[in-house]
C-alpha positions in Angstrom: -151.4 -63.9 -38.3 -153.3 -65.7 -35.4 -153.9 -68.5 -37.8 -149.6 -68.9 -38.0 -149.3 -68.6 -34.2 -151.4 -71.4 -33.9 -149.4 -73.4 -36.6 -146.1 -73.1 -34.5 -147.4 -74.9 -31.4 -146.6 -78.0 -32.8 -143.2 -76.6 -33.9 -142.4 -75.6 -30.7 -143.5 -79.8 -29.2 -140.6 -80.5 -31.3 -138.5 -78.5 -30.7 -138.7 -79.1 -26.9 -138.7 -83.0 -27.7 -134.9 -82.3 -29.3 -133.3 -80.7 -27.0 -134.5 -83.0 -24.3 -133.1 -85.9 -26.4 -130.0 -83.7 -27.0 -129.4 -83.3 -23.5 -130.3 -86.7 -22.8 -127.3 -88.0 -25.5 -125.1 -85.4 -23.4 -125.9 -86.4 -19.8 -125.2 -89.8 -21.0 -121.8 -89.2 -22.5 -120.9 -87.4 -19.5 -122.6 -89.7 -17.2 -119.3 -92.6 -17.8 -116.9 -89.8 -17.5 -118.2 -88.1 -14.2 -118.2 -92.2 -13.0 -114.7 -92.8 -14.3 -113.7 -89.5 -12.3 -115.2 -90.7 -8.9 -113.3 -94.0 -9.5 -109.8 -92.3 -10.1 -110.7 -90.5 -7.1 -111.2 -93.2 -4.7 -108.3 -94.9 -6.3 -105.9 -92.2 -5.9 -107.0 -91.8 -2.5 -106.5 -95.5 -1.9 -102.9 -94.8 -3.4 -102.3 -92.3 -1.1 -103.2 -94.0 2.1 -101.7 -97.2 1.3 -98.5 -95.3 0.8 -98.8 -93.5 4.8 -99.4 -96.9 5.6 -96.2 -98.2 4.5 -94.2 -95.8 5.5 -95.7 -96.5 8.7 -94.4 -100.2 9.0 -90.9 -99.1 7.9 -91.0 -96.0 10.7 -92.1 -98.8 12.9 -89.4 -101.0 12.4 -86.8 -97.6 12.6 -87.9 -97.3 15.6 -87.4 -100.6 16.9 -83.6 -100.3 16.2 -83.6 -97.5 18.4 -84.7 -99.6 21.2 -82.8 -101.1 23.7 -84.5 -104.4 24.1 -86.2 -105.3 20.3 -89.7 -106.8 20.0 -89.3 -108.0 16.3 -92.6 -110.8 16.2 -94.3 -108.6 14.1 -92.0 -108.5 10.8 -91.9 -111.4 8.2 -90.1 -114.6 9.2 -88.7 -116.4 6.4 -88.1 -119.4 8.5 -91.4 -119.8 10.1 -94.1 -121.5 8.0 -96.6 -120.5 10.2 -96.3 -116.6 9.4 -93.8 -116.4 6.5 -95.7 -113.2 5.4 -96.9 -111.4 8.8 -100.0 -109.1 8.0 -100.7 -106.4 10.8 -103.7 -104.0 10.8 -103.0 -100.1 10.8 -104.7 -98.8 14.0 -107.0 -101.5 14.2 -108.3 -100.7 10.7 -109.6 -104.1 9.1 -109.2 -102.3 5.6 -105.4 -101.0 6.3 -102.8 -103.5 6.7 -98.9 -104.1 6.1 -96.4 -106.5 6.4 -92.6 -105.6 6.6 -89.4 -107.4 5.7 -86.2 -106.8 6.6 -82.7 -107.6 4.9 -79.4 -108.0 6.1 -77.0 -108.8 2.9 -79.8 -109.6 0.8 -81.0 -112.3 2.3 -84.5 -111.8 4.7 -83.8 -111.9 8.4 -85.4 -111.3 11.6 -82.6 -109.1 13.4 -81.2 -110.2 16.6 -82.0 -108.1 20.2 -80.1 -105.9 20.2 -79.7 -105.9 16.1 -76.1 -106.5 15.3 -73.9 -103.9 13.2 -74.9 -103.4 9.4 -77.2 -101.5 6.8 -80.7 -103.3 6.7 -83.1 -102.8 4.0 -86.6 -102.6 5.5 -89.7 -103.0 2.9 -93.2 -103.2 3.9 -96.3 -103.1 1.6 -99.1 -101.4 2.7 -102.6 -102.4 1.5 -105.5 -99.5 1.7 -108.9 -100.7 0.5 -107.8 -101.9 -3.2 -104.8 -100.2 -3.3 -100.8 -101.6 -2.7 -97.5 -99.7 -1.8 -94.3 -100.9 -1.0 -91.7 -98.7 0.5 -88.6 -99.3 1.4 -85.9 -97.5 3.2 -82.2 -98.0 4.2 -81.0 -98.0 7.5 -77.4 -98.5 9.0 -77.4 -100.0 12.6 -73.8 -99.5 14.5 -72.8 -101.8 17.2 -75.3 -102.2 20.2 -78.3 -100.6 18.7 -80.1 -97.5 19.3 -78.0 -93.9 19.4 -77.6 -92.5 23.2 -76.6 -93.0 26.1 -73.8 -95.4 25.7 -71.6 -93.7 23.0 -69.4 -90.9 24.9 -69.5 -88.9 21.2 -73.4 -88.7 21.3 -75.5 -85.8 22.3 -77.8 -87.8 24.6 -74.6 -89.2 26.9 -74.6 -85.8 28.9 -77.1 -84.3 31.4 -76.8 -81.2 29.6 -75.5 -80.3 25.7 -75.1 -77.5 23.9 -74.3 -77.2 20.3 -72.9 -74.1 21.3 -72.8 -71.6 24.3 -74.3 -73.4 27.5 -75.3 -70.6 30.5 -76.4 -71.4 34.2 -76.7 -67.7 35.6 -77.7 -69.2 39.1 -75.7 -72.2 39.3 -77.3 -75.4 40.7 -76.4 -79.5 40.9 -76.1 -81.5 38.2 -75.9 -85.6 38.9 -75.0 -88.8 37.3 -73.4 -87.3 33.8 -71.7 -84.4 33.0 -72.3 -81.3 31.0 -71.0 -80.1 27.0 -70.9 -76.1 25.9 -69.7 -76.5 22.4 -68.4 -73.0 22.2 -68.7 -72.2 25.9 -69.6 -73.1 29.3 -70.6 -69.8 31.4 -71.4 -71.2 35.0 -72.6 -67.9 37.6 -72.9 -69.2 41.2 -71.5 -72.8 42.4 -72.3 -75.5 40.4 -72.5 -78.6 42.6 -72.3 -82.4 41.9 -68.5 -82.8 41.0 -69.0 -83.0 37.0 -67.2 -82.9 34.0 -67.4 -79.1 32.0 -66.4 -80.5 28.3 -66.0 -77.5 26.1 -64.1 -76.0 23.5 -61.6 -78.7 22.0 -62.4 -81.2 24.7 -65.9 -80.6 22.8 -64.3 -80.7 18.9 -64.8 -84.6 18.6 -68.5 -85.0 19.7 -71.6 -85.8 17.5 -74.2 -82.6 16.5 -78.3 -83.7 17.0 -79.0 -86.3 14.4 -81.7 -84.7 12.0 -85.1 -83.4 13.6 -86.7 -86.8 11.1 -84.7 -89.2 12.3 -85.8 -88.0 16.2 -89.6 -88.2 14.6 -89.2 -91.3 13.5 -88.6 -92.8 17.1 -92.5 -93.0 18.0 -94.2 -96.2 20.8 -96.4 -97.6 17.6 -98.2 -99.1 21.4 -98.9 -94.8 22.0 -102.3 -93.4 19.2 -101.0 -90.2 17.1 -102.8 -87.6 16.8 -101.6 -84.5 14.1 -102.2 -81.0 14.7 -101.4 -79.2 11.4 -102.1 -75.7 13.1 -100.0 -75.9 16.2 -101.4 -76.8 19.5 -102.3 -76.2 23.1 -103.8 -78.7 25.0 -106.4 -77.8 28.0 -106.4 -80.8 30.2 -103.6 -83.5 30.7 -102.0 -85.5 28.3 -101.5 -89.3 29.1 -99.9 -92.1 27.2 -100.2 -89.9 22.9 -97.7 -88.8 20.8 -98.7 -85.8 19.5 -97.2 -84.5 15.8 -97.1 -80.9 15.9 -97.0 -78.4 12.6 -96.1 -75.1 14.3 -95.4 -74.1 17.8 -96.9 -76.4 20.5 -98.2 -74.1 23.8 -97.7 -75.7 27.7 -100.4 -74.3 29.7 -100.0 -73.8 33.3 -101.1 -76.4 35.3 -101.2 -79.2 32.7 -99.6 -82.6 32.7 -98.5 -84.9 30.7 -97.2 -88.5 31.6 -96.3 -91.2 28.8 -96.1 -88.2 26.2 -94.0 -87.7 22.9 -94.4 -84.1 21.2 -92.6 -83.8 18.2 -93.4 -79.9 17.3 -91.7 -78.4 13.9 -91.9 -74.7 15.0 -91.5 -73.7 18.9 -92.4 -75.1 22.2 -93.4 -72.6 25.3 -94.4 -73.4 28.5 -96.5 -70.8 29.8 -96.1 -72.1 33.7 -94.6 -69.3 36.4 -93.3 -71.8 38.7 -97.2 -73.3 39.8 -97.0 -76.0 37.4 -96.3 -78.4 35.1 -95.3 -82.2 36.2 -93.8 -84.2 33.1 -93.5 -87.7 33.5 -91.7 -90.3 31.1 -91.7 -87.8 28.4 -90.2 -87.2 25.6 -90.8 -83.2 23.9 -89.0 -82.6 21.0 -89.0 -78.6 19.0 -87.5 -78.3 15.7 -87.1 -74.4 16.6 -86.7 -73.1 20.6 -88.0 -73.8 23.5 -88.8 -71.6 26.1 -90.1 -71.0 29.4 -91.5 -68.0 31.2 -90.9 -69.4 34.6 -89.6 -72.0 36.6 -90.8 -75.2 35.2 -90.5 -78.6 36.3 -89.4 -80.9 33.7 -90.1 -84.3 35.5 -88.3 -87.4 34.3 -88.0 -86.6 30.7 -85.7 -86.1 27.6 -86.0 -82.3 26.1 -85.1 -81.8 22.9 -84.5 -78.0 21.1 -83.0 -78.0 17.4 -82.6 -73.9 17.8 -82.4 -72.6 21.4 -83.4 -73.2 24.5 -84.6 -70.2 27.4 -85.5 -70.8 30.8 -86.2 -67.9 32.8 -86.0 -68.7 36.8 -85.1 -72.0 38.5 -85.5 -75.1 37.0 -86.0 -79.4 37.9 -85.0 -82.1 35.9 -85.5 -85.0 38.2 -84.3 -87.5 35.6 -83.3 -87.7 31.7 -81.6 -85.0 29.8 -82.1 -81.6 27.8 -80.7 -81.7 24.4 -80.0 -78.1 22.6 -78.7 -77.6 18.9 -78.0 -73.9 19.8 -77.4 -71.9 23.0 -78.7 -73.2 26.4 -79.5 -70.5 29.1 -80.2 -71.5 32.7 -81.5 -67.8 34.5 -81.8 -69.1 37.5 -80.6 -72.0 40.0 -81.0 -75.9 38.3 -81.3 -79.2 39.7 -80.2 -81.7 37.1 -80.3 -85.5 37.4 -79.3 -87.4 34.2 -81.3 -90.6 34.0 -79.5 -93.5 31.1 -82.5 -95.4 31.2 -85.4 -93.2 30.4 -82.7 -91.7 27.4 -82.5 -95.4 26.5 -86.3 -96.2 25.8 -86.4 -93.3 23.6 -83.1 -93.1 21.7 -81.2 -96.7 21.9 -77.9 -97.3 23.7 -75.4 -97.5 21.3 -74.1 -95.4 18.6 -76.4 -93.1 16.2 -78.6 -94.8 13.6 -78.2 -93.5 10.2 -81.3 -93.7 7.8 -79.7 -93.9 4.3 -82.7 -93.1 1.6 -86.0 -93.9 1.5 -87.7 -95.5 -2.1 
């Protein structure tokens, strides 16, 4: 017996030996595969960025139609031999770039400023480490540019809109533009300043909001952006960002915010009682309501609610406009100052941009 214990030893040698080369043959087979996997990883990842990057340069160039006066040095010149193709980085990222073309009647052109009437088809490929997208998208530009404070049947022409019942429980002044209730107009207290009420059928032939994208589309590509895909409240001022929020975005008492676009899809609050928040040059825009639990100062800026919008107590708006999709209620006394040019640098002066589809 001891004698065949003995005689398996070598058996055994063997044994191990094989299965060492047998998983030596397997972790070789799978060592191409796991390689090839990495590869497709970084690739697709590559796809995918190069895609957001191209989409940014078109976005870009949206939003340059909104403007009033049009910086367009940046997009392909067919007519220059110097920069025939014009590659920019993407945030100062030497391994991201684009380039973007625009057409007017199928033939490339660099639009005039502001871009004349048509539908323009704007194309940009976007390079990310190995990878290439193109995008393009079609756009329709009306006479004069941009969508806002020139065209009487826009939103943005009035100090205050409503898509439907507008309410100023404590009165107030309201300067320079007048004010649109869809449905309603419910003023309590005197209402000074001398403007226009348009409501009812004096209302039936003006413009709803344009789509909550096409507003998120309108961003300074000058201004960083920074995503928040959890909501957001910020604890210190904000200067000079647009900030993309998914969910609601909070106001804290006592912060600022100058230079500032906020583009929230769920809610926006401000928390302040009266004590504090100073907006300047802003532009705050909440694909559901905005509210406030006390009397906030909204600065110079253009306020933008898709659902409704609450304020409870008095309320400043030393210059722009507040845009609502649904009811607007006032509690307490306003001061309203509509300001064309600060609605100008964010929404155009002319009649509303239509983007068409995007390929």
């Amino acid at each position: 017996m001891k004698k065949y214990i003995k005689d398996q030893s070598g058996f055994t040698t063997v044994t191990a030996i094989g299965v060492m080369i047998f998983l030596g043959i397997v972790i070789a087979g799978l060592l191409p595969m796991a390689m090839n996997e990495v590869s497709l990883s970084v690739k697709n990842r590559d796809l995918l960025e190069a895609r957001y990057v191209a989409e940014a340069g078109c976005k870009r160039a949206i939003a340059e139609f909104f403007q009033n006066t049009q910086d367009w040095s940046w997009i392909d010149n067919p007519k220059s031999a110097a920069s025939p193709i014009n590659w920019r980085n993407y945030i100062d990222s030497a391994d991201k770039k684009y380039h973007t073309s625009i057409e007017l009647n199928g033939a490339k052109v660099v639009p005039s400023s502001p871009a004349g009437a048509g539908t323009y088809t704007i194309t940009t490929t976007g390079v990310a480490g190995s990878a290439t997208k193109v995008v393009s998208v079609s756009v329709t530009v009306p006479s004069g540019g941009g969508g806002g404070s020139a065209d009487p049947k826009s939103p943005f022409h009035y100090t205050l809109f409503s898509g439907s019942d507008l309410r100023l429980n404590g009165g107030g002044v309201v300067n320079n533009a007048d004010i649109v209730g869809m449905d309603s107009i419910d003023v309590n207290g005197k209402l000074d300043g001398g403007r226009k009420q348009i409501t009812g059928k004096d209302a039936a032939g003006l413009n709803p909001l344009p789509p909550f994208s096409d507003l998120t589309s309108l961003r300074d590509p000058s201004r960083p952006v920074t995503n928040y895909p959890f909501g957001y409240e910020p604890t210190s001022d904000v200067n000079n960002k647009t900030l993309v929020v998914n969910g609601d975005f909070i106001v804290p008492k006592n912060v600022n915010f100058s230079g500032t676009t906020v583009f929230a899809t769920g809610n926006i609050i401000f928390e302040s009682d009266g004590s504090g928040n100073n907006l300047n040059n802003c532009f705050f825009v909440a694909q559901g309501d905005i509210t406030a639990k006390g009397g906030p100062n909204f600065g110079t800026s253009l306020i933008v609610a898709y659902g409704n919008l609450t304020v409870k107590g008095s309320s400043d708006l030393n210059g722009g406009a507040i845009i609502v999709g649904g009811d607007a209620t006032f509690s307490g006394r306003g001061n309203f100052n509509y300001n064309a040019n600060l609605i100008d640098k964010f929404i155009g002066p002319g009649g509303t941009i239509k983007v068409n589809s995007w390929k």
